[in-house]
N, C-alpha and C positions, 0 to 999 in steps of 0.2 A: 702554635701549630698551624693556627688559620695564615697568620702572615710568612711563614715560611712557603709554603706551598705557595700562594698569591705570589712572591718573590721565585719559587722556581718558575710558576707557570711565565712570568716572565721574561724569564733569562733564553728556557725555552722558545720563546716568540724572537726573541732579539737575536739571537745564535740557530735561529731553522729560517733564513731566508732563502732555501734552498727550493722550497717550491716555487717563490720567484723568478729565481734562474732556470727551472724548469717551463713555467711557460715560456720566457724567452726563447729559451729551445727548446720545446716544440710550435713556439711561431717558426721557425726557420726550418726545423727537418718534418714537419708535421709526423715526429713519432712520439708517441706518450713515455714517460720515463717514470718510474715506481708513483710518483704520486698523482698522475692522469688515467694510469692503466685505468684503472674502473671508468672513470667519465668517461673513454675514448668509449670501450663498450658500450655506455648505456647512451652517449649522445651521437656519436658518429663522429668520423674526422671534420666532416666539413661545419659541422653545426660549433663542436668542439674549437676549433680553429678559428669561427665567426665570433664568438665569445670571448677566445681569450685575447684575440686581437683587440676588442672592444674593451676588456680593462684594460692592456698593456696603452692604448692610446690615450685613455682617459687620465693617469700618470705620467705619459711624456711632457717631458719640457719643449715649449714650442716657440716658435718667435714669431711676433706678426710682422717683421720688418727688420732689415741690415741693420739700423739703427735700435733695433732692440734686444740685439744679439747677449746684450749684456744684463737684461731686465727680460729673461725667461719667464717664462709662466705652465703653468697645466694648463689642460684645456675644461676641465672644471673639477677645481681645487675644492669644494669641499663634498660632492655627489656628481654619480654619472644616472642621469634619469632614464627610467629603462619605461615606455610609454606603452607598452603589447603585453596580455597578459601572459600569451605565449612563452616569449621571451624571458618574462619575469620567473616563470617557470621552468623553464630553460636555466637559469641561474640559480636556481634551486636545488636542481636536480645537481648541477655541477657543485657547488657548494655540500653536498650531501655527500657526493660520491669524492670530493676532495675535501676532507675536513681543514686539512691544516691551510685553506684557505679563507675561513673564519679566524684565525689568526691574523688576517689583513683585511678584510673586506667582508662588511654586514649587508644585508640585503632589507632594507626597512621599506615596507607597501611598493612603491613604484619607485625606489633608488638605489643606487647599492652606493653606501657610504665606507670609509676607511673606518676599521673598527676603533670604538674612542678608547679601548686599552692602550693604544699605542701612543710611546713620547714622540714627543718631536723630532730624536733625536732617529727615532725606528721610521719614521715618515720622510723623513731626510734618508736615509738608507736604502728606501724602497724607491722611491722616487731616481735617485742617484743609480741603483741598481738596472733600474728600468731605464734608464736615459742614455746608459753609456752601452745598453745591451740591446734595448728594438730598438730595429733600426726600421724606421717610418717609411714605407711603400706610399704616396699618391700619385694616381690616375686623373687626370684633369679631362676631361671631354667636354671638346668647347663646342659640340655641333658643327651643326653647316651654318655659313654666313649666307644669311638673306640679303639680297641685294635690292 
């Protein structure tokens, strides 16, 4: 009985990537869609939006170079370190108010790592999800040139 259920709760995690695609889109319309509604209430669009941005970046494939176009990487593959306790809190609260995002992402003291239930094959999916779906905003502000 114990390893059936252990087998659904899985099938379950592997077949609900749907809140993935949901924060992708709510990166892009900033509107919560059934599994944000609570977080957008309890943390606000902008706090909301600062967050999810921060893991969808933390799972992009990135390149450091033309030449590396083909040798992708994350920008850190096994933890995204959250340093404020604030913050830390903040993804608490988001994690609470969004459960089925404990099916992707644990928050252990100061990190939030990808949950170790998941294969390789669901990390490969999430990743792939996220890669072909945010599309990465950066602002470079190079100041004034001192002369």
């Amino acid at each position: 009985m114990l390893k059936q259920y252990i087998l659904n709760t899985k099938m379950i995690i592997m077949n609900n990537f749907d809140i993935i695609n949901e924060l992708i889109s709510y990166h892009v319309k900033k509107v919560p869609g059934n599994f944000l509604a609570i977080s957008f209430d309890i943390l606000g669009k902008d706090k909301l939006t600062t967050l999810i941005k921060n893991l969808l970046l933390w799972q992009k494939m990135v390149y450091t170079s033309p030449t590396m176009a083909n040798k992708s990487r994350t920008t850190n593959k096994d933890f995204y370190l959250v340093e404020d306790d604030i913050i830390i809190g903040e993804y608490k609260l988001l994690f609470e108010a969004c459960s089925e995002l404990n099916n992707f992402f644990i928050i252990k003291i100061d990190r939030i790592v990808l949950n170790p239930e998941l294969s390789k094959k669901e990390i490969e999916k999430l990743r792939m999800i996220i890669d072909e779906g945010y599309q990465l905003s950066i602002k470079v502000n190079v100041g004034k040139l001192k002369l």
